[in-house]
Each structure stands twice: as structure tokens, then as C-alpha cells.
matplotlib code that plots the C-alpha trace (Angstrom):
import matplotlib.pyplot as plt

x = [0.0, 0.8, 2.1, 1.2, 0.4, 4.0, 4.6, 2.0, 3.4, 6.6, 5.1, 4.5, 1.2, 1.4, 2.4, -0.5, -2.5, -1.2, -1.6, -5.7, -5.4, -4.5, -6.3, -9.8, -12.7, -12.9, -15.1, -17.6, -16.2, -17.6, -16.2, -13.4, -10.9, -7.8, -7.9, -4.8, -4.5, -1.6, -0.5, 2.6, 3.3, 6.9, 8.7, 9.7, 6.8, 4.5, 4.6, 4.8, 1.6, -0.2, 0.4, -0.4, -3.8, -4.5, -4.5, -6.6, -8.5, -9.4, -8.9, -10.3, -14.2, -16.6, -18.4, -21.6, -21.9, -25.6, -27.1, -24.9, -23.0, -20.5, -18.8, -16.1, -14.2, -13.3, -11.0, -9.0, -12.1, -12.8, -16.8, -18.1, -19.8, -20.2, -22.1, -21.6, -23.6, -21.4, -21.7, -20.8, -20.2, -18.1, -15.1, -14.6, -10.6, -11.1, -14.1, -13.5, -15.4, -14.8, -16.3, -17.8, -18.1, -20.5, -21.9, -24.0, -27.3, -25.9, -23.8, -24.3, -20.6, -19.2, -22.2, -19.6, -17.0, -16.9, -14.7, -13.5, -11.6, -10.1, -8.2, -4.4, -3.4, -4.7, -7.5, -5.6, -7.9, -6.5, -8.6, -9.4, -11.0, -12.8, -14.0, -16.9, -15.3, -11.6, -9.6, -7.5, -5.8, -5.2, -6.1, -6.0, -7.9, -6.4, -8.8, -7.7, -6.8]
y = [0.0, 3.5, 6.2, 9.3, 11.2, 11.6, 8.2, 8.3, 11.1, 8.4, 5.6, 4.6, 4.3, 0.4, 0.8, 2.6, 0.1, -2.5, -0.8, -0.4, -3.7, -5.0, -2.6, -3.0, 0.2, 0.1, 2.8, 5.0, 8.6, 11.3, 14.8, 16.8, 15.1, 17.4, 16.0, 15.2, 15.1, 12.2, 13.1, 11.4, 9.8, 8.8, 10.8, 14.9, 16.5, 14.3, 17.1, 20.5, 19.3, 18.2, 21.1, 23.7, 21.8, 21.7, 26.0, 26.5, 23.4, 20.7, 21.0, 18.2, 16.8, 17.1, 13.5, 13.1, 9.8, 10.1, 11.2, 8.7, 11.7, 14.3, 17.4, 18.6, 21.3, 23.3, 26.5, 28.6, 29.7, 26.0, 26.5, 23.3, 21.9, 18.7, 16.5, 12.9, 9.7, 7.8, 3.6, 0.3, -1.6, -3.9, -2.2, -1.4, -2.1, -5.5, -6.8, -6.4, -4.0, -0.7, 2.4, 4.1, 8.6, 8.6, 11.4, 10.1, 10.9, 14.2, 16.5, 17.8, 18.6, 15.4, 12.7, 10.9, 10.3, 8.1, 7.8, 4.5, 4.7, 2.3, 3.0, 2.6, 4.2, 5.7, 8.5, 7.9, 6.5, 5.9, 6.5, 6.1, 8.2, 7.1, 9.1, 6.8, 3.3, 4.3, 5.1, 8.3, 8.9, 8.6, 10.5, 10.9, 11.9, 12.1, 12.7, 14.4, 11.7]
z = [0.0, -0.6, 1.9, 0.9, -2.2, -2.9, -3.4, -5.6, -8.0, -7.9, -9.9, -13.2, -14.8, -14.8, -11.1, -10.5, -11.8, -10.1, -6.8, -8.1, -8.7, -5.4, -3.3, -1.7, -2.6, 1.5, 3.1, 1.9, 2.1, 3.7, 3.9, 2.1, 0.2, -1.3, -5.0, -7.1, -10.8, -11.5, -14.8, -16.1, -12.9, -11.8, -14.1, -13.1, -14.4, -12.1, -9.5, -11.5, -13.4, -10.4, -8.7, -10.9, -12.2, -8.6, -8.6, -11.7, -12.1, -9.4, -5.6, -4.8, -3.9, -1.2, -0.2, 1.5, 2.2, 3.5, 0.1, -2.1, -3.7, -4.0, -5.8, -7.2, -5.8, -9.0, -10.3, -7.9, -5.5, -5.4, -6.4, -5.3, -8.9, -11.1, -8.9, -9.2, -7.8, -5.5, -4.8, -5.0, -8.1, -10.1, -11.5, -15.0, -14.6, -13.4, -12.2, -8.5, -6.7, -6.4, -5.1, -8.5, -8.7, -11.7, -13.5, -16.1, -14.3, -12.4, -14.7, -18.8, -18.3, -17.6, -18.1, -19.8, -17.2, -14.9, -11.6, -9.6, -5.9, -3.8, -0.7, -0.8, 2.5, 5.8, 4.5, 0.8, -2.1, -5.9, -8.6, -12.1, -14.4, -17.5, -20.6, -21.6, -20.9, -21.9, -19.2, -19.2, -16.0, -12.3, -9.4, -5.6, -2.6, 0.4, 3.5, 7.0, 9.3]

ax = plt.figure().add_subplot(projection="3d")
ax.plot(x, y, z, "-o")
ax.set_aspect("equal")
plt.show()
């Protein structure tokens, strides 16, 4: 299992996956989750990248586990938007089960993505993100602990 978010930034896409592989979706989340974007992972634009989509694009989400949903914290005043359905279901990766963020049924912007997460580390999930049923990059959320 994975650290920390750092440790994250450190490995390869096909690590990445592995680690998705082997994890369990575990919990539910509820609450605030500081979100980040894993683009090219383990090489030394991991970081830059993440951090500077982090500023102008995607800070993270907001869960509430009660009503099954969540949303995205979004552009430097992190407007909480694009509201996804969260649950159980199968993965799309590999069968196994996995917590799924979809927004087919909740967002015009982004009824075509869909999200999976699976916990990697204390408060840490990993996630997927798929444009239709390709997948097109990794994320994290990392909750207080």
C-alpha cells in the first residue's frame, strides 16, 4: 500500500494500476478530500503538473456519504460543482469492486466520465478516471486523518 500522495506522484502508470489492482474500494467517504491530478506519474513532471492543475483546475471533492454523492471542488475559488452519484459496483478495470463517482445521471458537463476509488493508505484513495469506458488517468484523494 501506498504512503502518501507523494509516493504516488513516484510511480508509473502500470504501477498505479497494479496498486488499483491489489487494493480494496474500503469505506464509503464522507467529507473533504484534497484531489490530485496524476499526470505522467513517476517521471519529473509528475509534481509540476499536479500542482499547478491543482490552482486553476481541481482541488479536490466534497463526499456526503448520506445522500450517495459528492462534488467537485473546481478553479482557484474551489466553487463546489459537477455533482456525481457515488456507490458500490463492479469495476470497470477489473471486475472487482470498487467504489464508482459517476456522472451520467448528475452533470451535462461530464455525463460521460466516470470515476472508480479504492483506498491505498490511511484516508488515501486511488482513482481512475474514464472518458466513456476508456480510461485516461489517475487521481487521488487524500482525507484528514
Amino acid at each position: 500500500m501506498a504512503a502518501d500522495v507523494s509516493d504516488l506522484l513516484q510511480m508509473s502508470s502500470d504501477e498505479l494500476d497494479e496498486l488499483f489492482r491489489q487494493s480494496k474500494g474500503g469505506e464509503l467517504p464522507d467529507g473533504e478530500a484534497e484531489g490530485t491530478v496524476l499526470v505522467e506519474p513517476g517521471t519529473h513532471l509528475a509534481g509540476p503538473a499536479a500542482k499547478l492543475i491543482h490552482f486553476f483546475v481541481w482541488k479536490g471533492k466534497v463526499f456526503d456519504r448520506d445522500k450517495g454523492e459528492l462534488r467537485n471542488e473546481i478553479l482557484p475559488f474551489g466553487i463546489k460543482a459537477v455533482r456525481a452519484k457515488v456507490y458500490r459496483d463492479e469495476s470497470w478495470f477489473d471486475g472487482k469492486e470498487t467504489i464508482v463517482l459517476d456522472y451520467s445521471k448528475t452533470s451535462l458537463a461530464a455525463h460521460w466520465i466516470r470515476d472508480e476509488i479504492r483506498t491505498v493508505g490511511p484516508g488515501l484513495y486511488l482513482g481512475l478516471v474514464y472518458w466513456e469506458r476508456n480510461k485516461v488517468l489517475h487521481f487521488a484523494l487524500q482525507f484528514p486523518t
